[in-house]
N, C-alpha and C positions, 0 to 999 in steps of 0.2 A: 155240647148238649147234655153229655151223662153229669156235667158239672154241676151245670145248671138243674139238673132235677136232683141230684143230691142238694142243693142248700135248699131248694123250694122242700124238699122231703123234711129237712131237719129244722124248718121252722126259720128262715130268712133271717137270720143273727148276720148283724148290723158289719161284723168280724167275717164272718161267711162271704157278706156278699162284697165285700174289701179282698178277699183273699180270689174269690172267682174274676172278679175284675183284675185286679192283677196277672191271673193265667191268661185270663181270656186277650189282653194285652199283648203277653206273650206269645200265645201261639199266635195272633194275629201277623206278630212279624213273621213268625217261621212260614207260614203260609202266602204272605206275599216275598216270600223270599228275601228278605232283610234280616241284616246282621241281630242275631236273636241278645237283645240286652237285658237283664233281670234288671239292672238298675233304674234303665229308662221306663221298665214295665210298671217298677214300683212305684215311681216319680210322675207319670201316666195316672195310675190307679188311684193317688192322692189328691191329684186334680180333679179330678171325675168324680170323684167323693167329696169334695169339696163343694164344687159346681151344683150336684145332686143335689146335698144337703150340705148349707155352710155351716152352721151349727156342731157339727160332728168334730170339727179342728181343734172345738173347746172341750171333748171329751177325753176320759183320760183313755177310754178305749183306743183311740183314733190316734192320739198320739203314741202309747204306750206301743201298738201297732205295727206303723209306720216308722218310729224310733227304732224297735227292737231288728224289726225287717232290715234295716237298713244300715244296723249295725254287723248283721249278720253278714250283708252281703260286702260291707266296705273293710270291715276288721276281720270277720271270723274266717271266711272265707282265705284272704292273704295269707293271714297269719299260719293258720291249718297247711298250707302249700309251704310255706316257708320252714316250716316245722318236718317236713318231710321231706324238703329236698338237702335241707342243713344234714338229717341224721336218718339213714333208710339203713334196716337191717338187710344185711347181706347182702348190699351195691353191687358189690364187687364178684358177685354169683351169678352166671348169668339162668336166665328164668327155669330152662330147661335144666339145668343140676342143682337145684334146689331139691332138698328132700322135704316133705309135706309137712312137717313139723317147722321147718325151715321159711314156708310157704304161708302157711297159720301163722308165722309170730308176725310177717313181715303184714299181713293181711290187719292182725290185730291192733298193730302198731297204727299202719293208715285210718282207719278206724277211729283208734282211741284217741290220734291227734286230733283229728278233724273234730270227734264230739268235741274236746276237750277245749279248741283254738273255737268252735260255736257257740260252747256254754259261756266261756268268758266273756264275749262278743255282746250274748243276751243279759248276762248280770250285770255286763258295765253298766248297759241302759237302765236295765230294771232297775238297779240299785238307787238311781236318781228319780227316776220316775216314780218307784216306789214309793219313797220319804216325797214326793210332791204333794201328790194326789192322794196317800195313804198314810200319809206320818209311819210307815213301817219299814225298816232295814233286815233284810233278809238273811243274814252272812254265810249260811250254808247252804244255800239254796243250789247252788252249783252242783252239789254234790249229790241232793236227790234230782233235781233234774234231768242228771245223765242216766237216771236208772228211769224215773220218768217218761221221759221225750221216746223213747222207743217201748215203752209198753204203751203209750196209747196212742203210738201207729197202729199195734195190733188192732187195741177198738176201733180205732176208727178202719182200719182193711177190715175188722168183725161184720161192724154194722154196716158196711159198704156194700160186704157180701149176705150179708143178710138181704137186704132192700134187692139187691139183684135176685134171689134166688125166690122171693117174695112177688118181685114181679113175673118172674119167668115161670108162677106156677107152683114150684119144689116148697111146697108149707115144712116141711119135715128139715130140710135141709136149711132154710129160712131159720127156722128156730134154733135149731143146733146152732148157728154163727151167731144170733143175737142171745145165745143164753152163755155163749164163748166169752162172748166181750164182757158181757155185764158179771160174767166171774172175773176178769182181768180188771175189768172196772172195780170188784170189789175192793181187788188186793191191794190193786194202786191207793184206793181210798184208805185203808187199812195203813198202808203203810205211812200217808203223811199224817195222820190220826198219832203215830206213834214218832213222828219225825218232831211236829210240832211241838211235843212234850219234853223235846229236849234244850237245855240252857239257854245255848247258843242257837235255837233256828229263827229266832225274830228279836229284835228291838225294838220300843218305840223310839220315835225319831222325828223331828220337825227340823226344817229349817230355821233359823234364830229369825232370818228377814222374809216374808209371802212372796216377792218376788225373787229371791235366789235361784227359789226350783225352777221354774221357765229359764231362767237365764243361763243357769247353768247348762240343763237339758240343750239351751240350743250353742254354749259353747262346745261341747262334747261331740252334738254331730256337725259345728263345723269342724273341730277337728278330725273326726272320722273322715270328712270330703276332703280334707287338705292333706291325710295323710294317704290315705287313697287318691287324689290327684299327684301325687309327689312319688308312689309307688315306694312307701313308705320308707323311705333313703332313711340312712343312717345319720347322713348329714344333717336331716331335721329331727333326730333323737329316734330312728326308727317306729316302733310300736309303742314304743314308752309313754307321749303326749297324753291319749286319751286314759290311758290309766292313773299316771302322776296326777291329773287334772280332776279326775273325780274324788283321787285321794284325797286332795286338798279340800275338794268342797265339802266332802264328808266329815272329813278332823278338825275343819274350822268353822264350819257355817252350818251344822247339826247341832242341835241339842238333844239329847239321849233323856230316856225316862218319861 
């Protein structure tokens, strides 16, 4: 219910109510007590938005989405765990004699994989979908993202708590959270203002054929399901596929400029 009045609050964006369907999916299982699936909730939620409105399949929102979502959940996810249990500082410590600097790096490290096995997960997709729908190639986009993607957690925990504290009466405390965000909003905005000025933060880019980019896009997540079905064994090139795979589409079937 608090979901649902946050997206009805911020104006019913098409995105919103794709992402509250999915929760709502989710908890759904937790509450009738079933095995809780983000996969099936996402695969659920694209149905149901299909169903609603069919129209929406052909936008790039809708795919861009549901792509990115699902790249997340099938590559970044894995690969984040595998990254962490391949190489963990100080295994060999056990929790209790770790000293706090010891504790921080080992904290930092989970952290920084995980962003870092998520970004790559969202740039595979973006990267295609991008040059689809947008004729644009992003190539460093990874790198503000990660500075990105958790500052506007804050806005959005800003404006969350703003509306809470709005409803509940507190005008004074209300504003302080909504004049929060909208300064963290600034800075974020500031900063890709000054990111996009750099060489390398965009390309133009078209495919050379109008059909590649669909085609591609859907070789890539069926590779993401087949390597995620296979539990990405080594035996089928471990993680490799879906990166090798965009590479190619990129170097041979892009025209730059």
């Amino acid at each position: 219910a608090a979901l649902w009045l946050y997206v009805d609050i911020t104006g019913d964006a098409p995105s919103a109510i794709r992402a509250l369907v999915m929760v709502g999916f989710l908890q759904l299982s937790l509450a009738l007590r079933l095995p809780a699936n983000p996969l099936a909730a996402l695969t659920l939620s694209a149905v149901f938005t299909a169903v609603r409105s069919p129209l929406q399949v052909f936008s790039a929102s809708f795919q861009m989405s549901y792509g990115i979502v699902a790249g997340l959940l099938l590559l970044g996810l894995p690969l984040a765990a595998e990254w962490r249990a391949h190489w963990a500082p100080f295994r060999d410590l056990p929790e209790a004699g770790r000293s706090r600097w010891q504790r921080l790096a080992a904290s930092a490290w989970n952290g920084g994989a995980s962003a870092l096995a998520l970004g790559l997960a969202a740039t595979l997709v973006g990267s295609v979908s991008g040059v689809t729908f947008f004729q644009l190639l992003t190539p460093a986009s990874l790198a503000i993202n990660l500075i990105l993607i958790p500052v506007s957690s804050l806005v959005i925990m800003g404006g969350f708590l703003s509306l809470l504290c709005g409803l509940s009466g507190l005008s004074a405390a209300s504003s302080l959270f909504n004049h929060a965000a909208a300064l963290v909003l600034w800075g974020a905005d500031v900063l890709v203002q000054g990111f996009v000025r750099l060489p390398i933060a965009w390309l133009n880019a078209r495919f050379v054929l109008p059909w590649l980019g669909p085609v591609v896009l859907a070789l890539l997540l069926a590779s993401l399901l087949f390597g995620y079905q296979v539990g990405w064994a080594r035996r089928f090139g471990g993680f490799w596929p879906p990166f090798l795979l965009t590479a190619l589409a990129l170097g041979l079937g892009v025209r730059f400029g």
